[in-house]
N, C-alpha and C positions, 0 to 999 in steps of 0.2 A: 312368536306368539301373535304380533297384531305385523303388517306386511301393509304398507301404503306405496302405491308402486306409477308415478305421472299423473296425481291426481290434480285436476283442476273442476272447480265449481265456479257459476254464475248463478246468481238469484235473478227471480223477476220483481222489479220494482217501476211501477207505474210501468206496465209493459213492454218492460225495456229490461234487458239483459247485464245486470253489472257482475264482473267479476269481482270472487271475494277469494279465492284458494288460486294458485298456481304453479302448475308441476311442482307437487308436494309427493316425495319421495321420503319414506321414514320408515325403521327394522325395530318392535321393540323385542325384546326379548321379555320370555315370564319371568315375573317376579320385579321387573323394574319398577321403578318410580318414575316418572317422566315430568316433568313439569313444562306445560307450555306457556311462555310466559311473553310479554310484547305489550305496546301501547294497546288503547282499544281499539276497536275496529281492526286491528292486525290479522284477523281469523283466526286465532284461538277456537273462540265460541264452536265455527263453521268446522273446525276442525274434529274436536269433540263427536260432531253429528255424523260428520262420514265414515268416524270406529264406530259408533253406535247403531248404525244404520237407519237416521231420520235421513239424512241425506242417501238415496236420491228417493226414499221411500215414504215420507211423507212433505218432507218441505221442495216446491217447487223451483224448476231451475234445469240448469244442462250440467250435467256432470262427463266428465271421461274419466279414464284407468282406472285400477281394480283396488279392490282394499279386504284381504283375510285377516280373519280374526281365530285363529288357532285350526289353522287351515282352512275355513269356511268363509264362501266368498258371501259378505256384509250387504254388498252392491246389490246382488243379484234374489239372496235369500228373504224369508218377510218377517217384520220384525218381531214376530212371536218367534222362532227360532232364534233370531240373532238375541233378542231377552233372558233366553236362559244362560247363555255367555259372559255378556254386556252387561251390566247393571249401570245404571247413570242416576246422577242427583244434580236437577237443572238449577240453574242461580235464583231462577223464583221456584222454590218448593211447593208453592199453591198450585202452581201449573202440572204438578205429577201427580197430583190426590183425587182417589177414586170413591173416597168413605167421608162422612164427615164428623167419624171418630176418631180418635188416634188410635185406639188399639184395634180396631178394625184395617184401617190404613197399613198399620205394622204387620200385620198377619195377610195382608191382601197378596201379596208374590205368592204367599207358601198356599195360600187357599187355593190359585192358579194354575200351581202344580199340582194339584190335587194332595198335594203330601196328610198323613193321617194325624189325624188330631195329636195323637203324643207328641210327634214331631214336631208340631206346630207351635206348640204350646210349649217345649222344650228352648224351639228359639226367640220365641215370643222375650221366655224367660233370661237367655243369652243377652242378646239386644240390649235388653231395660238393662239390666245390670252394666252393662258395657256403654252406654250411652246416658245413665243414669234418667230412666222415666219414670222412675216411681212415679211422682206425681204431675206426670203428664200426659198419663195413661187413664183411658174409660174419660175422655173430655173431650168439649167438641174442637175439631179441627178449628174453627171459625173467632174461638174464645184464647189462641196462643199468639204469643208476638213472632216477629217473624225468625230472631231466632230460633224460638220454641218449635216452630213449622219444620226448619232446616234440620233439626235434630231427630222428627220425627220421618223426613225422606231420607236421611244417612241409615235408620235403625230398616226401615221398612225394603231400601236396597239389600243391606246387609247379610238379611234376614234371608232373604232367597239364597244370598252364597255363590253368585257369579265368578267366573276364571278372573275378568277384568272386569274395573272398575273405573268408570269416568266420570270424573268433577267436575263440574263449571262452575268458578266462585262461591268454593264451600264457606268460604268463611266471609262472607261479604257482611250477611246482617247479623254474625255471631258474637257475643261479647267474650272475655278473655277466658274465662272459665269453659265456656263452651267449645271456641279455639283448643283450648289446650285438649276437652273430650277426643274433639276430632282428628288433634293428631294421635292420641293413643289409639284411636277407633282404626289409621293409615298405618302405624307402629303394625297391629295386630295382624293387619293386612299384608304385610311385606314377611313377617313369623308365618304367617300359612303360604307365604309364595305365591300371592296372588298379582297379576299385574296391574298397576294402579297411572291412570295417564292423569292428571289435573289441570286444569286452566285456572290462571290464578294471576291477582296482583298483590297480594300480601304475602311475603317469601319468606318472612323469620321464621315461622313455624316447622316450614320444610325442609326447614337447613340441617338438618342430621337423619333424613329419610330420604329426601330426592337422590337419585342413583343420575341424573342426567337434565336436563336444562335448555330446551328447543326455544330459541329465539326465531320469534315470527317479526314481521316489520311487512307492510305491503300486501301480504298473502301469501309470502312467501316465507318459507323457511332460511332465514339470511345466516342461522350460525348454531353450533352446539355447545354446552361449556358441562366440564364437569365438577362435582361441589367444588373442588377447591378452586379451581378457574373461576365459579363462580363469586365466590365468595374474595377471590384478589382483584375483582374490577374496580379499578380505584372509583369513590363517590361522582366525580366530576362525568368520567366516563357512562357511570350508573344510570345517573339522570340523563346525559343526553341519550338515553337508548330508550327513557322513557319506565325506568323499574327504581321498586319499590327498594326498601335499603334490606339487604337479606340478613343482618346480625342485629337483633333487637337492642343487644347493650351499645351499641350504636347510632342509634337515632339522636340526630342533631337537634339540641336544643337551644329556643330562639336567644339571641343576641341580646337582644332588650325586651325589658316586660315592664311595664306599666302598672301600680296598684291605683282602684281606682276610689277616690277617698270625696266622693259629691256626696250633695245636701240629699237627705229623705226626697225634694220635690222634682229630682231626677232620677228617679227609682220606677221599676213597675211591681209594686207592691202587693201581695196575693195575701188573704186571708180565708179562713175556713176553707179553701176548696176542696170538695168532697164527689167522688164520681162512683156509682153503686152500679154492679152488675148484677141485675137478679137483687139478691140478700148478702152479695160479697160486695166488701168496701172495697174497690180495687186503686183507690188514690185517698189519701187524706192528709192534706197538706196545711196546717195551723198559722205557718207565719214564714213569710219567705220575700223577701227583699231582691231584686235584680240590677243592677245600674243599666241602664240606657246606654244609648250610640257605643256599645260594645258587642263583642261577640259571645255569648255565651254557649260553654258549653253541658251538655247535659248527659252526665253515664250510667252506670249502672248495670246489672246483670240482666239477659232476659229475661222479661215478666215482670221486672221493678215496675213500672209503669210508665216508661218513659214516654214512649206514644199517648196515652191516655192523657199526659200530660198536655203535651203541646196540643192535643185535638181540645182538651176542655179550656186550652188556653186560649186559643183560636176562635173557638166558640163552635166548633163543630161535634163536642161532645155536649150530651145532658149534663148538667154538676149543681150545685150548690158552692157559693163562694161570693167572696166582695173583691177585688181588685180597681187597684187605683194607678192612674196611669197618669204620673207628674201631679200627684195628691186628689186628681181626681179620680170619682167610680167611670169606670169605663162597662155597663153590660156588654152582651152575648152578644145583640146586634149591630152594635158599632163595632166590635170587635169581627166581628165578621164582614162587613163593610171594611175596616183598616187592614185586614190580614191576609197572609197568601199562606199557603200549605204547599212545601215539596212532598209529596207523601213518599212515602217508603215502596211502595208496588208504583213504580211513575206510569206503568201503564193505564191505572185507571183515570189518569189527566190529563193526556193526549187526545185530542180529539179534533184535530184539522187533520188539511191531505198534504201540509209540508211543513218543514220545520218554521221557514219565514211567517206565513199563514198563524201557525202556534206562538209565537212570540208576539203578534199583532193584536191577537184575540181581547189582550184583559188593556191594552191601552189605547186612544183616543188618534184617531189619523193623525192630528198636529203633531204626534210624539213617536212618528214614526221614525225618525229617524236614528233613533237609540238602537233598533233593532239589529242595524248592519253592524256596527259599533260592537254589543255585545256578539253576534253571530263570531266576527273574528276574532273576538276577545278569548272563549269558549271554543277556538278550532273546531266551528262549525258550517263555515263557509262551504266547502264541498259537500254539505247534507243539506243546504238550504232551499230545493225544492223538492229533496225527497219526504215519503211520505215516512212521519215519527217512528210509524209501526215497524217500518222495514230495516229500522235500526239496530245496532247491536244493544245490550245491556248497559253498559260506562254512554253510549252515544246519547240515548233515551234519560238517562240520568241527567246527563250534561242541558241536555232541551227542555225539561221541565225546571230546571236551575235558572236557565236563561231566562224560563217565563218569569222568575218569579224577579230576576233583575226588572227585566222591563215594566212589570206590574206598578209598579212605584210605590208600594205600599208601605205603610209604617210599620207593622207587626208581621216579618218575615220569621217562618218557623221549618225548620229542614228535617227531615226524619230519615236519618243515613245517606246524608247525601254523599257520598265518598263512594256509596258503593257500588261495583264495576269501573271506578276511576282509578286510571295508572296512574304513575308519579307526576308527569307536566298536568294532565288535567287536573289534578286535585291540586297541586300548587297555585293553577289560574284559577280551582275555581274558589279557594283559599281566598287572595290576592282579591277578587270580584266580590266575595262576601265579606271584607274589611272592608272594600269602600263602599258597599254597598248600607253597611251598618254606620256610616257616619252619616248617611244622610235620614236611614230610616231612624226610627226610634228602638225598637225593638229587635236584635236577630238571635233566635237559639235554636241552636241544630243537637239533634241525636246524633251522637258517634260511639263505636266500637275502636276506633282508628285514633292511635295516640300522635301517629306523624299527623295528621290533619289539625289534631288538636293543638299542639306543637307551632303548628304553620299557624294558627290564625287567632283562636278564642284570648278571652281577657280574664272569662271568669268560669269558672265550675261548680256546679249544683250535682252531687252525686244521690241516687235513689235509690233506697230501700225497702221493696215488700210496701209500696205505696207512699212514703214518707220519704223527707229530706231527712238522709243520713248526714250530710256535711255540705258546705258550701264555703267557695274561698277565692278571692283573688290568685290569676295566676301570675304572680310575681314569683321572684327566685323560686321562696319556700316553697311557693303552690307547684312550680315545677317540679319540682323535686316529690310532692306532697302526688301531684298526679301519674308520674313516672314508676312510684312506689307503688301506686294502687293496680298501675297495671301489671305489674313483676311479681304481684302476690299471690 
């Protein structure tokens, strides 16, 4: 079905030639499952483009050898041909949307094809039931979280009915319920026989559908495993290759946990906060306590409002609220002066021409010396005069993280910062937000990711439909209390 035959690519970055693929030789056959899986930066991403045909067709660069996709050469053909084959769902879902509806978005392939309204409205209907959009359907694209996004470019792929199917970091900003949609959404896809390639650093989910296992490292393809090979790579091995743990009932839980039992005047203490879209209440939070120089963590399903939170915490959203920081009120403008935001899209927070340059931006020359420091901390040394943009997904994650080390700020707040990070990265960047939280006052991150959570946080605040559903220290029970909530 897909035929990859001496392929190698080089990107242009600051006009210069880096290789990112090399003599990359692959046979899938239909119906497989493929998982490509490696640290970041490995070419995964790069990989994906040259079945789908952006490589050499819209992203610049020198390519050689040939690449068919159910006999049709990818390379040569334009990507409206290779589109009706191909279908792809990129790791930022904003960057595929042509509508700024959702159910216009969902219907946009089959409108393309010209296919006749029955039919359209047939799949329309397929899709929602299969992806569960009741109500995500006739809203704007602009007003969903970014899971919400990803659900609606899996339904809007799906919907046209391509031979093959390729993922990059489906499930990065998904929560567990959404996870669990997309693998029955892959289930469905492997029952009609269709070919399905993924890029991916979360492996439990695919552990009873992946048919095969492409380990990248370098650019190269260094190895192949099949499930069960996969799944007998003892732990130690696992991590130094840089992957994820692939059996959920096995994720390691940490050694020592901490409850943390301080006075009220070490707390960042939130009242009435209240944040209105239009005439919908989409946050209302009455009373909620936080301890300081901890990590917290914050979960919950798409559309809880986890984002909404930390931006009206930060001070980047509208709201209504009293909060008090060590029994003082702290407003919107100091809190904006003390805060740094990892956003979730990190592309909209790059804005230098290197990565060095980016980390220097929010700190004061005397404190420049922090920056080389974290660059190696972060396995970002070799990107440190390239430019942010030319980076992979996990790369660009990992650089707006760094800024927000160097930033010095007291109220650090992360919105999926895990995601596109393989296993060492997210461990350092674990490891860098634990110390980084003893010296700030403030750190809580958004996660879908229970190893992350696992690896660092102290405490958990989980969100319901705008409200604090529970909240708890993660000691033993909380362990046990957060481990349950993800198995549910």
């Amino acid at each position: 079905m897909i035929s990859i035959k001496n392929v190698s690519y080089s990107y242009l970055s600051n006009d210069e030639l880096v290789q990112n693929l090399k003599d990359i030789n692959l046979e899938i056959n239909a119906g497989e499952v493929v998982v490509l899986c490696g640290e970041s930066g490995s070419g995964k991403t790069t990989l994906t483009r040259v079945i789908n045909g952006l490589i050499p067709n819209f992203y610049e660069g020198e390519m050689s050898g040939e690449v068919t996709v159910g006999g049709q050469n990818v390379t040569t053909q334009t990507l409206e041909t290779t589109s009706k084959t191909v279908g792809s769902i990129f790791q930022n879902p904003r960057s595929q949307f042509f509508n700024v509806d959702t159910t216009g978005e969902v219907v946009f392939g089959c409108e393309n094809l010209a296919l006749p309204i029955e039919e359209t409205l047939k799949r329309l209907k397929e899709v929602s039931d299969l992806f569960e959009l009741e109500n995500l359907l006739n809203r704007s694209i602009f007003e969903l979280s970014g899971g919400e996004k990803q659900r609606i470019a899996c339904a809007s792929i799906y919907a046209v009915q391509p031979e093959v199917f390729v993922f990059d970091e489906p499930s990065s900003n998904l929560d567990v319920h959404s996870i669990e949609l997309l693998r029955k959404a892959i289930e469905i896809l492997v029952k009609n026989k269709k070919t399905v390639v993924i890029a991916e650093h979360r492996l439990y989910y695919l552990a009873d559908l992946a048919t095969r296992y492409v380990y990248m490292s370098e650019g190269k393809i260094q190895c192949e495993f099949s499930p069960a090979e996969m799944k007998s790579i003892c732990p130690k091995q696992r991590k130094l290759m840089g992957l994820r743990n692939i059996n959920f009932s096995n994720f390691s839980e940490r050694k020592e946990s901490v409850a943390f039992k301080e006075s009220c005047s070490s707390k960042l203490h939130i009242e009435q906060l209240k944040v209105k879209y239009e005439n919908t209440i989409a946050l209302d939070i009455s009373d909620l306590s936080i301890p300081l120089h901890t990590v917290v963590g914050i979960v919950g399903e798409n559309g809880a409002g986890k984002s909404t939170f930390v931006n009206a915490l930060v001070g980047l959203k509208k709201s209504n609220e009293n909060i008090f920081l060590e029994s003082k009120p702290i407003k919107k403008k100091e809190r904006l002066k003390k805060g740094f935001m990892v956003m979730q899209e990190v592309g909209h927070q790059l804005f230098t021409q290197s990565v060095s340059e980016e980390l220097k931006l929010n700190i004061p020359e005397e404190n420049y010396d922090i920056v080389d420091e974290v660059i190696e901390k972060l396995s970002l040394t070799k990107f440190k005069d390239r430019h942010p943009m030319s980076l992979s997904g996990g790369e660009k994650q990992r650089v707006a993280i760094a800024s927000a080390f160097c930033a010095g700020k007291e109220i650090l707040m992360y919105d999926e910062p895990t995601s596109g990070l393989d296993y060492k990265n997210m461990i350092k960047t674990s490891e860098l937000i634990k110390a980084v939280s003893q010296k700030s006052k403030c750190s809580i991150l958004i996660t879908h990711d229970l190893e992350f959570i696992l690896s660092c946080c102290d405490y958990i605040v989980e969100l319901k439909n705008g409200s604090v559903a529970d909240s708890y220290d993660l000691d033993k029970e909380g362990i046990n209390r957060i481990c349950g909530y993800f198995k549910k």
